[in-house]
C-alpha positions in Angstrom: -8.9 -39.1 0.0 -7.0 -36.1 1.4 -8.5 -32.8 1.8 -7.2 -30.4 -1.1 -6.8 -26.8 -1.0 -7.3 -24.0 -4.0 -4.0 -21.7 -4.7 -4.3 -18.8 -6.5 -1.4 -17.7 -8.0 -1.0 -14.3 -10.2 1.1 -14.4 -13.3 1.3 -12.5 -16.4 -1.5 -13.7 -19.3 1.7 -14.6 -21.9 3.5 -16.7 -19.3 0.6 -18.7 -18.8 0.2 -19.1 -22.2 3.9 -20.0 -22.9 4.2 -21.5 -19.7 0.9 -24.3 -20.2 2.3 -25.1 -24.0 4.7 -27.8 -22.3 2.3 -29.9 -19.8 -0.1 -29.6 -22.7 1.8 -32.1 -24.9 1.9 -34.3 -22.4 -1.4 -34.8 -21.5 -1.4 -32.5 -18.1 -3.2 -29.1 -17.7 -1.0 -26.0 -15.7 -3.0 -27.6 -12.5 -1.3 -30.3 -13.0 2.3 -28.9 -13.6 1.8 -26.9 -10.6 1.1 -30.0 -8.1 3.8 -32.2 -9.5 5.9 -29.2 -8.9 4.5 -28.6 -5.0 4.7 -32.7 -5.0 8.7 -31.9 -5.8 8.9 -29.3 -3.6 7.3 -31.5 -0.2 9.1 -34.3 -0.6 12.6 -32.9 -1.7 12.5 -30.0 0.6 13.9 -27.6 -2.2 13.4 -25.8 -5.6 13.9 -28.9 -8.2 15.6 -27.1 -10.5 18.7 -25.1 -10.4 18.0 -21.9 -8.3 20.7 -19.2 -7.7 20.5 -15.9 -5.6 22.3 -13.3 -7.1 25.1 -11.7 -4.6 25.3 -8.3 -3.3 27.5 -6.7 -6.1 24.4 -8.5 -9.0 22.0 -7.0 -7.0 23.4 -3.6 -6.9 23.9 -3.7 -10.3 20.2 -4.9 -11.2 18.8 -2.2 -8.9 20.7 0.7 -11.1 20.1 -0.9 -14.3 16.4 -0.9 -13.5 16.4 2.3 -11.8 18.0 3.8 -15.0 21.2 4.7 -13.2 23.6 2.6 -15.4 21.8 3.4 -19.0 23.0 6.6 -19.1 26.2 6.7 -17.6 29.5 4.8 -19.2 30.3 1.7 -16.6 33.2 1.1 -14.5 34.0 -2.1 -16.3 32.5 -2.1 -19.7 33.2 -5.2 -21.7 36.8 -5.4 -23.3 36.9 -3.8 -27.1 39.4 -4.0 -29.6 40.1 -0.3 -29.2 40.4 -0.2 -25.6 42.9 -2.6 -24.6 42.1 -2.4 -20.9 39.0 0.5 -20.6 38.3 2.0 -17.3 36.1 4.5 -17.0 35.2 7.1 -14.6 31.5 9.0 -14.0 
């Protein structure tokens, strides 16, 4: 039998509950889910699931919007209205 290790891994108390609803129904605890995810991981050598880094301009904008720098200030691009035919607007 091969040696195991223990992981711990941190994760918010409601994702843990949300997150162990799934394996639950099908017979498997979250210890489970979590090796047949590593299991994935060794053998295919990548995320098994549909994985996306977000480019430079995304991440500019996620770092204002959770710095608080885009909530109070009208955007550059806002999404297209039925009064503003083309709105562009300036800080």
């Amino acid at each position: 039998m091969a040696t195991t290790r223990m992981i711990h891994v941190q994760v918010e108390e409601q994702v843990r509950k949300q997150a162990s609803d799934a394996p639950e129904t099908m017979g498997l605890s979250i210890s489970d889910a979590v090796r047949v995810f590593l299991a994935r991981v060794a053998t295919e050598q990548r995320i098994p699931f549909a994985f996306r880094v977000p480019n430079a301009e995304t991440r500019a904008t996620m770092h204002d919007r959770m710095s608080g720098y885009g909530a109070s200030r009208k955007c550059l691009h806002p999404s297209p209205s039925k009064d503003a035919p083309n709105p562009t607007y300036r800080t």
